[in-house]
C-alpha positions as a Markdown table, in Angstrom:
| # | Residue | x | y | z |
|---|---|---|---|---|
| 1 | Unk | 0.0 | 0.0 | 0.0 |
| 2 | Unk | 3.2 | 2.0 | 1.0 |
| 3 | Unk | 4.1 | 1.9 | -2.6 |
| 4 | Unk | 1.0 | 2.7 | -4.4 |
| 5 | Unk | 1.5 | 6.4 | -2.1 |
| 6 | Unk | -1.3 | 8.8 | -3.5 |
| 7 | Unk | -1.1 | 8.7 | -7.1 |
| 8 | Unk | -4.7 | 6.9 | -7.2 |
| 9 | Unk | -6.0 | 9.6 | -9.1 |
| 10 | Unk | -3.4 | 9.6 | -11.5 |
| 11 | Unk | -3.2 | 6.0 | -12.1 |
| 12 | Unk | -7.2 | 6.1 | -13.0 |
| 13 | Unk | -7.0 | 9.1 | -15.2 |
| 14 | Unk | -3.9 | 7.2 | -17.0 |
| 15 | Unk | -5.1 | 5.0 | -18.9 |
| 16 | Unk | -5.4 | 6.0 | -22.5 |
| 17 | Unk | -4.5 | 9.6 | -22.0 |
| 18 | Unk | -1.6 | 11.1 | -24.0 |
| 19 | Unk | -0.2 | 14.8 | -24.3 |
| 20 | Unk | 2.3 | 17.3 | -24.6 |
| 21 | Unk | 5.1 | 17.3 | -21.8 |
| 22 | Unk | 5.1 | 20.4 | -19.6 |
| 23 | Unk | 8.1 | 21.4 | -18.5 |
| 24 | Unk | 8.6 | 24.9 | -16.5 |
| 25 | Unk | 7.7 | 28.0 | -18.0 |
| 26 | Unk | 11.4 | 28.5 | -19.5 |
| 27 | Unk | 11.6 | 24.7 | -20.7 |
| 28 | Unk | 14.3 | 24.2 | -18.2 |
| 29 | Unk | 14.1 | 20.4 | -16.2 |
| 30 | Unk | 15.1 | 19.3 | -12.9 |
| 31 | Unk | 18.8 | 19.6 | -13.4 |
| 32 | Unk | 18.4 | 23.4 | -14.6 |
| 33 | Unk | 15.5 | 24.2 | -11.6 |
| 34 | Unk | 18.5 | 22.7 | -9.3 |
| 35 | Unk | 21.3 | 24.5 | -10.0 |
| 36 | Unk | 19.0 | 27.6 | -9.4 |
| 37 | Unk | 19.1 | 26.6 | -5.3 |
| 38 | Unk | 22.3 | 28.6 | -4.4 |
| 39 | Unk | 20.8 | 31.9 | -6.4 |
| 40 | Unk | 21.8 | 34.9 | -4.4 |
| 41 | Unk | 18.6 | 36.6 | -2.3 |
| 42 | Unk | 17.6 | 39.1 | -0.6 |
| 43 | Unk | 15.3 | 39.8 | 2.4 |
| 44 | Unk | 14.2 | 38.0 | 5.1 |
| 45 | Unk | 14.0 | 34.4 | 4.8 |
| 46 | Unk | 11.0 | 32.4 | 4.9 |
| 47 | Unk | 10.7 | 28.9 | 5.8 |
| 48 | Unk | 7.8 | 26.7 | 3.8 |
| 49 | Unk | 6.5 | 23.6 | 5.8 |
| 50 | Unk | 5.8 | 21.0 | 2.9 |
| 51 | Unk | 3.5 | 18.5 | 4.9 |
| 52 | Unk | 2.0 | 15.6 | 2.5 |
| 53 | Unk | 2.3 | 12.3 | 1.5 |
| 54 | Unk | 4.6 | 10.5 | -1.3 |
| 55 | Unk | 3.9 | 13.6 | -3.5 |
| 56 | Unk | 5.9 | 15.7 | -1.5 |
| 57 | Unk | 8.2 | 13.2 | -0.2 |
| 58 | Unk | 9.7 | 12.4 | -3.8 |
| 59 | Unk | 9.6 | 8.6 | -3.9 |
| 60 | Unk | 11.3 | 6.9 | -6.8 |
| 61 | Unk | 13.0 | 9.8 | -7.5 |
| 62 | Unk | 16.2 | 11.2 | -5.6 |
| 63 | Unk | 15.7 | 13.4 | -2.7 |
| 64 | Unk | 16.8 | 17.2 | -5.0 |
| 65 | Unk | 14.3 | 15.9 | -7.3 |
| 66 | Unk | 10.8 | 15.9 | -4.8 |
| 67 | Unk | 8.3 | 18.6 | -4.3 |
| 68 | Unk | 9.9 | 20.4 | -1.7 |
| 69 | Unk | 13.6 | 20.5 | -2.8 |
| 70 | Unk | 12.3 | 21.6 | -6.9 |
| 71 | Unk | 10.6 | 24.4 | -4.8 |
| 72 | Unk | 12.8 | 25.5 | -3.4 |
| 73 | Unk | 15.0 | 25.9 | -6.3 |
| 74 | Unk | 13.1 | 27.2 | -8.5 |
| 75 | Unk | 11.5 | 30.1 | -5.9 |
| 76 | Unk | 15.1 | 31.5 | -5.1 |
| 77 | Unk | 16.0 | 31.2 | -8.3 |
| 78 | Unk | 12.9 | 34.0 | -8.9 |
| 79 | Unk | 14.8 | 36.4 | -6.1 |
| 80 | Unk | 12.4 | 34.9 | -3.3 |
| 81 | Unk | 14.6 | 34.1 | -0.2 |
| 82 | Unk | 12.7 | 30.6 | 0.9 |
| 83 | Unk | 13.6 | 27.8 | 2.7 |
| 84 | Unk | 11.2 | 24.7 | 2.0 |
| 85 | Unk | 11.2 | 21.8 | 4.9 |
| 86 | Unk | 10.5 | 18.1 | 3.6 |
| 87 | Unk | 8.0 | 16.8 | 5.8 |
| 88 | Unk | 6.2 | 14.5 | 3.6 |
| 89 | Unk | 5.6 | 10.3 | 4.4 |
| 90 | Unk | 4.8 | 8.3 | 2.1 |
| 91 | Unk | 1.7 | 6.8 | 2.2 |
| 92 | Unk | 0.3 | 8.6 | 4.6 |
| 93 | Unk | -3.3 | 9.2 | 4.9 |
| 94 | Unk | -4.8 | 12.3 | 6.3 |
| 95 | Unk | -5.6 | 10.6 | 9.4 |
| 96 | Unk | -1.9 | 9.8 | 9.5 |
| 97 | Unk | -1.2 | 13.6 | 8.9 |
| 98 | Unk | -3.7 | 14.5 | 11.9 |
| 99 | Unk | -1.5 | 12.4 | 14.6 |
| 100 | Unk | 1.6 | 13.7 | 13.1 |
| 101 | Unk | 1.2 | 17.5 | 12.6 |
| 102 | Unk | 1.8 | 18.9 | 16.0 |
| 103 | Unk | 4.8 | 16.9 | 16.6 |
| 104 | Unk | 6.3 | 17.7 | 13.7 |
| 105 | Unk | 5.8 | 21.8 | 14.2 |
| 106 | Unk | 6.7 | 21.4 | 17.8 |
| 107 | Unk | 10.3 | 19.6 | 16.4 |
| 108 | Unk | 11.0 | 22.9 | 14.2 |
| 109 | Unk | 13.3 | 25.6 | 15.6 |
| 110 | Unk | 11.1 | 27.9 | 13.7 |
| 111 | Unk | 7.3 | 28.5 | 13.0 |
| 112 | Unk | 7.1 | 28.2 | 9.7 |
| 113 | Unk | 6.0 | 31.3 | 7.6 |
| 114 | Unk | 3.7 | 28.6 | 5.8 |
| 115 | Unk | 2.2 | 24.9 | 5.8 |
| 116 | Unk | 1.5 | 23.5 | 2.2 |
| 117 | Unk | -0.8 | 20.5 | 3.6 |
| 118 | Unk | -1.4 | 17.9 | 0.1 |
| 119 | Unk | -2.7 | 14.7 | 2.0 |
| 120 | Unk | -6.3 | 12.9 | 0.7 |
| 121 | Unk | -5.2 | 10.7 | -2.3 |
| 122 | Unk | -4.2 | 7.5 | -0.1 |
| 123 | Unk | -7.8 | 7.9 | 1.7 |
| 124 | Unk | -8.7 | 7.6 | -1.9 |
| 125 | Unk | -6.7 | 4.5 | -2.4 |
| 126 | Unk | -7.9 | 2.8 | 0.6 |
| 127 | Unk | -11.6 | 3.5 | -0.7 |
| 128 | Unk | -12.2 | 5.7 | 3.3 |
| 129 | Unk | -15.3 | 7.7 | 3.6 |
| 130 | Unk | -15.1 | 11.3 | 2.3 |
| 131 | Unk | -16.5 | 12.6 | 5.8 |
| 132 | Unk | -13.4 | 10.9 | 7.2 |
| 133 | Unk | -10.9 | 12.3 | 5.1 |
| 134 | Unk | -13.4 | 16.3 | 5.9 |
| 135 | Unk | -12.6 | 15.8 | 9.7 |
| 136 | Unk | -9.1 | 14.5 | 9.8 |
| 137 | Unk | -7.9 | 17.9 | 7.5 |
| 138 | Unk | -10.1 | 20.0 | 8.9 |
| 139 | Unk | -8.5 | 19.1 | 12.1 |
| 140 | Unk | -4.9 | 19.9 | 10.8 |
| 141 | Unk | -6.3 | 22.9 | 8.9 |
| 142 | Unk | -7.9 | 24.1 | 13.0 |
| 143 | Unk | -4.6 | 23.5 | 14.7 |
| 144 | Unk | -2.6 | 25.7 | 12.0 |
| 145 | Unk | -4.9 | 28.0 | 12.5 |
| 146 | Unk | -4.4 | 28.1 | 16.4 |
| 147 | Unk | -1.2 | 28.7 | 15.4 |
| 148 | Unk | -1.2 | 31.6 | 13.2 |
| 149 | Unk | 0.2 | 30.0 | 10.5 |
| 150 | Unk | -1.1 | 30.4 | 7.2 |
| 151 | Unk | -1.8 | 27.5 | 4.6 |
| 152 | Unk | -1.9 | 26.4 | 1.0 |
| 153 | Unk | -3.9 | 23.6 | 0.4 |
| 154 | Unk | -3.5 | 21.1 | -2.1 |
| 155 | Unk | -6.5 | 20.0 | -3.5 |
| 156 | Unk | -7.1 | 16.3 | -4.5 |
| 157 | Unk | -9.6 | 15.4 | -7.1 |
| 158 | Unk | -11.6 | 11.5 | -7.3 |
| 159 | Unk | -12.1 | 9.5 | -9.9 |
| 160 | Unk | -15.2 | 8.7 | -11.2 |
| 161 | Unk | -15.9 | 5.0 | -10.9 |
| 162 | Unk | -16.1 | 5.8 | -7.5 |
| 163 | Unk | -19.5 | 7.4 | -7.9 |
| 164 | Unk | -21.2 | 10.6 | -8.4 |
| 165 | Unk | -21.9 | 10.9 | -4.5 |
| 166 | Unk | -18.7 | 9.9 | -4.1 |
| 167 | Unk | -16.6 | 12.2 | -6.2 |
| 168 | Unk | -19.3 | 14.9 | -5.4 |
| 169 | Unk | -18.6 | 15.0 | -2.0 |
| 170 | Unk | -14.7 | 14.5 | -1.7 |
| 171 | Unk | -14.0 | 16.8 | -4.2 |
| 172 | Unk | -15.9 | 19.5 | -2.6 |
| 173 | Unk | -14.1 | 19.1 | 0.8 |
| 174 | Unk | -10.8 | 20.6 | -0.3 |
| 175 | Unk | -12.4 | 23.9 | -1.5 |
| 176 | Unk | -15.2 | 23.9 | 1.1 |
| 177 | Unk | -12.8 | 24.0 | 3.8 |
| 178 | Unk | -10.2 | 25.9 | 2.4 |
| 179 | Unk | -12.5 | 28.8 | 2.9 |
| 180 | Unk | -13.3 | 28.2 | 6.1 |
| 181 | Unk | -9.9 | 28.5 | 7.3 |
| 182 | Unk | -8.9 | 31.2 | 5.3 |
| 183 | Unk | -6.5 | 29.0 | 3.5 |
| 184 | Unk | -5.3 | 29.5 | 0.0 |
| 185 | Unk | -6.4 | 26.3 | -2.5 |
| 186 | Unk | -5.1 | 24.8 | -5.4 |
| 187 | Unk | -8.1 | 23.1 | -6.7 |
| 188 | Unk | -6.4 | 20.1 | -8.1 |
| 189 | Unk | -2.3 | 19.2 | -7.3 |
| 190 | Unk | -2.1 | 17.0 | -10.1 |
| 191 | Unk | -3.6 | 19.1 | -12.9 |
| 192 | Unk | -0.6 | 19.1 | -14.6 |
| 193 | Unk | 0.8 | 16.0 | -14.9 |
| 194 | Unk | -2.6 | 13.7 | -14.5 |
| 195 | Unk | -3.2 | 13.1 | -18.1 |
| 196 | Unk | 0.7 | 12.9 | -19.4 |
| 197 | Unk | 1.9 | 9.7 | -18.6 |
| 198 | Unk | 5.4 | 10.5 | -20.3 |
| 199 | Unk | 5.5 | 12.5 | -16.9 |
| 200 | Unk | 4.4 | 9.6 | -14.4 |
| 201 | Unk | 6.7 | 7.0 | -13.4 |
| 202 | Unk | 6.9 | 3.2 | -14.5 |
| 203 | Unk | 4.4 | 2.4 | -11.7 |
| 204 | Unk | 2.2 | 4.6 | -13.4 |
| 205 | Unk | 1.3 | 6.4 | -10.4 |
| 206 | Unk | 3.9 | 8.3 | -9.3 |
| 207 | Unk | 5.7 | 11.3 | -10.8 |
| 208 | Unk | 9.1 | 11.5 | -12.5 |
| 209 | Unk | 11.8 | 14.1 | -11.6 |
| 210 | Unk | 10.0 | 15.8 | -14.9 |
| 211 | Unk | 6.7 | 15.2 | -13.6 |
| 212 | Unk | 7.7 | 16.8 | -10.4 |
| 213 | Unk | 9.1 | 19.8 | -11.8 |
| 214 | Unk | 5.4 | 20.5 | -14.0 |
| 215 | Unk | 3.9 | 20.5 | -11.0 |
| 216 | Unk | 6.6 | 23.0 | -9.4 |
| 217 | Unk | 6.3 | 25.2 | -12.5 |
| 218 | Unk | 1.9 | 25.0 | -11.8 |
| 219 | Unk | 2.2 | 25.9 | -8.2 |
| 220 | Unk | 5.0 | 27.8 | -7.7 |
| 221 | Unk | 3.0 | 31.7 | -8.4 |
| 222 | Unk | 0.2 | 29.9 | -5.7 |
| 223 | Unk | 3.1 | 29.1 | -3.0 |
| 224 | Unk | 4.6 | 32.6 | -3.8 |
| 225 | Unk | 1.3 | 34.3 | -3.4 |
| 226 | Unk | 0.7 | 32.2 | 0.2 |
| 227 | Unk | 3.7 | 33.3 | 1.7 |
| 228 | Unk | 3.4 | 36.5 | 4.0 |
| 229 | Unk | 4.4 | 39.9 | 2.8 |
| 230 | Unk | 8.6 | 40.5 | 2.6 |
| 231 | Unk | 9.1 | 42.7 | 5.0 |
């Protein structure tokens, strides 16, 4: 189950599909986001909690090719002075997430200046109950809040052989609560790779290094937006 990590809706929406690659807005890949991580910066740094699942935590790909670390990269290399902690498990569930979320900010030497919270798709795979999956990240969503610390959420989609009610009900949990909480939403993670399987890995449900960076390149105006104003 570990393996499968939350690339459910991906592996569904596979089957069949073709497309262009996308790459980042430049055309430039994971080795040319990288070697944007030591780009000079100015102002005050700010340090990006990425808490998730597989998607964040990079499997099959090395550890400066995940979520997180492509970022990273790619935000300094824009002039934003960011540092963007690692804190996804792989196959974790949001109920996994909810145990883990205050130890994890209580470890940091810092608040962070943000939480990107991207859990739901291994609920998905393990077929849970939408209301489940509602109260477990509204409960992470509540305790970030009691913290002062604002959030991005990353929106998961269902696929459609799981029912109309289904997919009606999980899909309108991410945006439902992101305005709850005041959080800032990106309606689907996976937009951008879901439908190009040149992009997914040979398990066909997780990304490549490539597939990574596309969803780096989709994101990475929504992160920059979330983060607090420079002072």
């Amino acid at each position: 189950m570990r393996k499968a990590g939350v690339g459910l809706v991906a592996a569904l929406a596979l089957a069949g599909c073709g497309g262009e690659e996308a790459t980042a807005p430049d055309g430039s890949g994971p080795r040319e986001v990288r070697a944007l991580a030591n780009a000079e910066v100015a102002g005050p740094e700010h340090r990006i909690l990425a808490f998730g699942d597989s998607l964040f935590a990079g499997y099959g790909v090395d550890e400066r090719d995940s979520y997180p670390a492509q970022l990273e990269a790619l935000l300094r290399g824009r002039g934003h002075n960011v540092r963007v902690i690692n804190a996804g498990v792989s196959g974790d569930t949001s109920a996994a997430g909810l145990q883990r979320i205050g130890f994890v900010l209580d470890s940091l030497d810092e608040k962070p200046d943000l939480v990107i919270v991207e859990l739901g798709g291994n609920d998905l795979l393990r077929g849970l109950p939408p209301a489940e999956t509602r109260e477990n990240i509204e409960a992470i969503l509540a305790e970030l809040q009691r913290r002062e610390i604002p959030v991005l959420l990353m929106g998961m989609r269902a696929p459609p052989n799981l029912g109309e009610a289904f997919v009606r009900e999980f899909d309108n949990l991410y945006p439902e609560l992101a305005q709850r909480y005041d959080a800032a939403l990106v309606p689907f993670f996976l937009e951008a790779v879901y439908d190009k399987p040149e992009l997914i890995q040979d398990d066909r449900i997780h990304p490549t290094a490539e597939g990574i960076g596309a969803l780096v390149a989709a994101t990475a105006d929504d992160v920059a937006t979330a983060l607090p104003d420079e002072d």
